[in-house]
Each structure stands twice: as C-alpha cells, then as structure tokens.
Wavefront OBJ file of the C-alpha trace (Angstrom):
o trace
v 61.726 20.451 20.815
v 62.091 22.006 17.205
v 64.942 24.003 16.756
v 65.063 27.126 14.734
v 68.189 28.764 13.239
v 67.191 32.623 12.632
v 70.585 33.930 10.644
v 70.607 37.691 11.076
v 72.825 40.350 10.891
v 73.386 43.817 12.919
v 71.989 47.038 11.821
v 69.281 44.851 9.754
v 65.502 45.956 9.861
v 64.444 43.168 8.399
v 66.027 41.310 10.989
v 64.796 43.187 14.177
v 60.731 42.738 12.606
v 61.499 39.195 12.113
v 63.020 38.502 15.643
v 59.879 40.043 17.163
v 57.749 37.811 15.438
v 59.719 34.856 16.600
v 59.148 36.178 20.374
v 55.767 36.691 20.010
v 55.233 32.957 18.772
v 57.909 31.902 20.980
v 55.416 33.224 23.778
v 52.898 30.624 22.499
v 54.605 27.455 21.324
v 57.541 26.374 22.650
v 60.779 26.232 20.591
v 64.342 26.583 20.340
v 66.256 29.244 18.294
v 69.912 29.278 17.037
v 70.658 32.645 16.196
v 73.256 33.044 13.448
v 75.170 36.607 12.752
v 76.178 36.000 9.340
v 79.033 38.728 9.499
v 80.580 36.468 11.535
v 80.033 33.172 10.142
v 81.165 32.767 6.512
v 79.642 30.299 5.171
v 76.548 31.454 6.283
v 76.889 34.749 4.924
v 78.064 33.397 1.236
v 74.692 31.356 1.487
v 72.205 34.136 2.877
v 74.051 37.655 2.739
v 71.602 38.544 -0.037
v 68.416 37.135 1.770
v 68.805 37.803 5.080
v 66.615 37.519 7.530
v 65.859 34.131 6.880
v 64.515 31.836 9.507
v 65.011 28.042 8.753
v 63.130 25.176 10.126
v 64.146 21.324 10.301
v 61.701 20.464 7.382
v 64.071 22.664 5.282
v 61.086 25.347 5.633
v 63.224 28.684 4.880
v 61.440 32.370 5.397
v 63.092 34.762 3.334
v 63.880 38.862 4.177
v 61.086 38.489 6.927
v 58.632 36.296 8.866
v 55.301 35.908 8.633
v 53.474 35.376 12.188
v 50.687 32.937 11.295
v 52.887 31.238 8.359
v 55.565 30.930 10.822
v 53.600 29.243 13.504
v 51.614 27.254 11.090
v 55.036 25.546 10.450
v 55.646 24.853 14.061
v 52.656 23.337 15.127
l 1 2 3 4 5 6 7 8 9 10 11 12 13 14 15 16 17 18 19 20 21 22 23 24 25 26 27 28 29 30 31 32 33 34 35 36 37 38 39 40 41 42 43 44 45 46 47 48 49 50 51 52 53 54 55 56 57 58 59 60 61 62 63 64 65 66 67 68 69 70 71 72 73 74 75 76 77
C-alpha cells in the first residue's frame, strides 16, 4: 500500500482544501496517509513552513500549497 505523508498545520486553508481532496481519492484508491503537523515537528516545519500544504509521495512526488484531485490520483495509480 503507498503511503502518503500530508504535512499540515492548524488554522491552514490550504490545508483543510487539500485534506478533502485526499478523502475524496482516498474513497477511490486505496492508500495510506501520515499526517504531519509541522508546528509540532521541527524539522518538518524548517523544511515546509513556507509551503505548506504539501502532500509527498514515495516517488519523491511533492504537491505544493494545495492538491490537485486528478494530478493527485494520477500519481497513485
């Protein structure tokens, strides 16, 4: 099963648009997703506070401040 990590952030816009895409795809294809709040994880935040949401895939596919649907599952299949 692929394995997703979606880093995030409260209070983020972005973040909430981006999190219902991945459950609408997630309600198609089957994944996994590792959700990351970057206020609470460091290094995470000094690599993504600026770019946030990002959604990263094992290829070292990275979405940027949102998530396209068909991109995004495109990717996955």
């Amino acid at each position: 099963m692929v394995n997703v990590r979606f880093y995030t952030r409260r209070g983020c816009h972005l973040c909430e648009e981006a999190a219902r895409v991945l459950e609408l795809v997630g309600a198609e294809l089957e994944f996994s997703i590792t959700v990351v709040d970057i206020d609470l994880d460091p290094a995470a935040k000094a690599l993504y506070h600026e770019d946030i949401p990002v959604t990263l895939l094992p290829n070292g596919r990275r979405f940027r401040y949102g998530l396209d649907k068909n991109e995004f599952q495109s990717q996955l299949s």
